[in-house]
N, C-alpha and C positions, 0 to 999 in steps of 0.2 A: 245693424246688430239686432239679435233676436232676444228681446226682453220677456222674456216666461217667467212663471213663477218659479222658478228651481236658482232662476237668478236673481231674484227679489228676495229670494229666502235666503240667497247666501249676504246679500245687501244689509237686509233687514240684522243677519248675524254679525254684518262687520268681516267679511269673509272673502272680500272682494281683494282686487289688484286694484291701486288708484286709477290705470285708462277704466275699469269696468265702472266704478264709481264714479267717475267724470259723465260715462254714455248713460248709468241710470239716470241720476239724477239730472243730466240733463235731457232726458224721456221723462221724470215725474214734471219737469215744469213745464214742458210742453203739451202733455195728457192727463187731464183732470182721471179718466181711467185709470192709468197706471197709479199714479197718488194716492187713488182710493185702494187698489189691489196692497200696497204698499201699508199703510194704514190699517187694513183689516188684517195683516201677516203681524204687524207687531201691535196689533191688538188680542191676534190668538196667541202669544208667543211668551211662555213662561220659566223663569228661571231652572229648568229642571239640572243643570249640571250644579249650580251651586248648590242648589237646595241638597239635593243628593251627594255630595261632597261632603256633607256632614253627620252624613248617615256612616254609625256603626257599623262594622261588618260585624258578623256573632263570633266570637271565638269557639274553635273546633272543641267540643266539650273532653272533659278527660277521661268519661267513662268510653269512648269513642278510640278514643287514643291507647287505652289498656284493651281493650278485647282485640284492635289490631294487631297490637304486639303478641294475644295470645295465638290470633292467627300464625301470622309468620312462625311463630314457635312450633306450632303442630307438625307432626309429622305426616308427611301426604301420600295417601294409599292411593292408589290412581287404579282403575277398575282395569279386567284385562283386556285388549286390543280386541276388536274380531278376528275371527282366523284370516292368513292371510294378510293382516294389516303390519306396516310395520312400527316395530316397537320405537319408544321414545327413551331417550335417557334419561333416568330418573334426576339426576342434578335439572336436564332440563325442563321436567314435570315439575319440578317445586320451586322452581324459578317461574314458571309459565302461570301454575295456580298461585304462588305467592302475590306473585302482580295481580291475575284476576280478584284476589279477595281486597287487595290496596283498592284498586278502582271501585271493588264493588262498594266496599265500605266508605269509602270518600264518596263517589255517586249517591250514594242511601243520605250519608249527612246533607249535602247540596241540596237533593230532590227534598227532604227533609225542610231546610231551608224555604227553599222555594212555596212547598206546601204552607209555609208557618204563612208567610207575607201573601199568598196568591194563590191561593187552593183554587179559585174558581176559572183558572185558565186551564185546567188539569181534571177537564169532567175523568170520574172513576177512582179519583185517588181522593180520598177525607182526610184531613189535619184532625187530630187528635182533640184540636180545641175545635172545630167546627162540627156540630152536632147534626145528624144526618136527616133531612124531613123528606116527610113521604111524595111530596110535592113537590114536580121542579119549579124554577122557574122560567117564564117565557123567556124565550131567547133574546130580543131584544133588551130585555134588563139587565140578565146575563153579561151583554155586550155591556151596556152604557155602567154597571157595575164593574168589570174590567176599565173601564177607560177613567173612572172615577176612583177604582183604585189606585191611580200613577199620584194620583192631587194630593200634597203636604202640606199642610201651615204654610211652611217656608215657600212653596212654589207662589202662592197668594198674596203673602203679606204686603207685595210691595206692589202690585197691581192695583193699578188704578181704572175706574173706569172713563172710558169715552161718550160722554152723554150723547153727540151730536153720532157717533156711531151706530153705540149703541139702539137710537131710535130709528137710524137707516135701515140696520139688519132686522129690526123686527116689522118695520115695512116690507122689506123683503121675506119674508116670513110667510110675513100674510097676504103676498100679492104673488111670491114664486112658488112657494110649497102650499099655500091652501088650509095653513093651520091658526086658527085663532085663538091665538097664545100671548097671552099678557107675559109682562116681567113682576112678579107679586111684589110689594112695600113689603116685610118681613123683619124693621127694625123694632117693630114692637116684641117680637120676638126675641128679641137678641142678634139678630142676624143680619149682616151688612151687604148689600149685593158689590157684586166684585166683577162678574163678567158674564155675558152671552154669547153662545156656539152655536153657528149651523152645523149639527154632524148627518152621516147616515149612516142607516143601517140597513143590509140589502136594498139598495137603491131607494130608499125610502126615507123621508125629511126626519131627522131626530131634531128638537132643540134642548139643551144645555143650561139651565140657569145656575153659576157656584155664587154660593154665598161663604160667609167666613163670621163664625163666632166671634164673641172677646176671645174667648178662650177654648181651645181644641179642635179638632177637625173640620174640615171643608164639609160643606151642606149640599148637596143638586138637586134640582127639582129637573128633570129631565121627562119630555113630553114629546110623546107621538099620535098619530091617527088610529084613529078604531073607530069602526062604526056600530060595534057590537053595542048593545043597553046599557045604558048607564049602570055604574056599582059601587059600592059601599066602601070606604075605609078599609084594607087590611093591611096586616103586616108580616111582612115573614123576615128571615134571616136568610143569606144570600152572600157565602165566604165570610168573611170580616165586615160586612157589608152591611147596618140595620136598615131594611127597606119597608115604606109606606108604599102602596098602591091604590088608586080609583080609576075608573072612568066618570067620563064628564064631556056632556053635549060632542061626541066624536072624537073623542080625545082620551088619552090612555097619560096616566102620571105613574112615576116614582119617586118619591123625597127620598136619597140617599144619603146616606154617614155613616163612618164608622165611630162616633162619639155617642158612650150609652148614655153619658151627663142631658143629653137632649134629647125631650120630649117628642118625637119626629111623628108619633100619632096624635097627638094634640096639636102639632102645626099641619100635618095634613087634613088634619080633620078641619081645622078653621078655610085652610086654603080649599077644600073639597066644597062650604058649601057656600062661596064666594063672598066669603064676609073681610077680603083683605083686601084694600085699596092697588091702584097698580101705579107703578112708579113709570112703565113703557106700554104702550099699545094700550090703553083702555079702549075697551069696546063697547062700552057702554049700553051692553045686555045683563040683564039680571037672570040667570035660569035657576029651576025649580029647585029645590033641597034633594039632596038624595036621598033614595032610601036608607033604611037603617039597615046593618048587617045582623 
């Protein structure tokens, strides 16, 4: 039998036939590999159907509901054919744009929707509440800001971390991708670490660190390669997204959140100029302060 990840993931869900569950699991005690592949699948693997289960849907607002209705009511002038073409029956013209304005208008609220919770998957279109800057942002933020937007309270709370893991994959870190990236202590902060990701972005090593408040949304400190000059603290806005930015010794950061309750310049700024102890990977280099912005 062919053990992939595509069946490990269904394992890992509970998703199996019991012969499949008989052949994994007896593939993990045969293959300290597989165990470990097995391990790191329900290490990245978070409650997203519950959590989301308990999400609100928005109700269709009424002033939505009454300009529809004055649609359908209008009377529809329909432009004339080009020569030659042939005509339509008008019942079937106000049947045909009837519906077209249904959809348009129910599409306009969805996209509407969609825009409110996710504007940044939607380069060219701005939410109303998202305020437009002159500057984008680099792409790979972009990215790890979509992927940090799926993260809720609820996806978190019940995660725990794997310490023995945990210190595997930031070995792996720094001995497969080349990046020397601590896991920061950020309890004096307020903030609890909760889990570590290898992602990528265009084939290129991203890591992931979420932390979790007492209170309100998920935190990421999320770090890639750059060989450009070190830089200064900043901050932009980034969809729903409040994002911190530095470079540092080859290294490019974002503290993400969407909770404005927290200071995310003043914790980038401590973690910028390495005054936080490390809970994984200490490297036991001290480098120079950075400049100021």
């Amino acid at each position: 039998m062919n053990i992939d990840d595509i069946l490990l993931m269904s394992y890992v869900d509970d998703d199996v036939s019991p012969e499949q569950r008989a052949e994994v699991e007896a593939a993990i005690a045969a293959s300290p590999e597989v165990g470990a592949r097995v391990a790191a699948l329900r290490a990245s693997r978070l409650p997203y159907q519950a959590a989301f289960a308990r999400q609100a849907i928005p109700p269709v607002p009424e002033s939505l509901t009454r300009r529809l209705d004055e649609l359908l009511r209008q009377p529809v002038r329909a432009p004339s054919p080009p020569v030659g073409a042939p005509r339509v029956p008008s019942t079937r013209q106000h049947s045909t744009l009837a519906w077209l304005a249904v959809a348009f208008v129910a599409g306009a609220f969805f996209c509407g929707a969609a825009l409110r919770f996710a504007p940044e998957f939607m380069p060219g279109f701005v939410s109303e509440a998202v305020p437009v800057k002159p500057a984008q942002p680099l792409p790979w933020i972009q990215a790890v800001v979509g992927y940090q937007d799926m993260y809720t309270r609820d996806t978190l709370a019940n995660v725990s971390d794997d310490p023995k893991l945990t210190a595997e994959t930031v070995s792996q870190i720094h001995r497969d991708d080349a990046l020397a990236v601590e896991v920061p202590d950020l309890r004096e902060t307020g903030l609890s670490f909760k889990q570590l990701q290898r992602l990528r972005f265009r084939n290129r090593p991203v890591v992931q660190i979420v932390y979790l408040p007492e209170h309100g949304n998920p935190v990421a400190l999320c770090v890639i390669g750059d060989s450009r000059p070190d830089q200064a603290v900043q901050t932009q806005q980034v969809g729903s997204m409040n994002v911190v930015t530095w470079r540092r010794g080859k290294l490019s950061y974002a503290l993400l959140s969407k909770d404005a309750g927290i200071d995310l310049q003043a914790v980038g700024a401590h973690l910028a100029n390495g005054a936080t102890p490390a809970l994984f990977g200490q490297l036991g280099t001290q480098l120079p302060p950075l400049p100021m912005s």
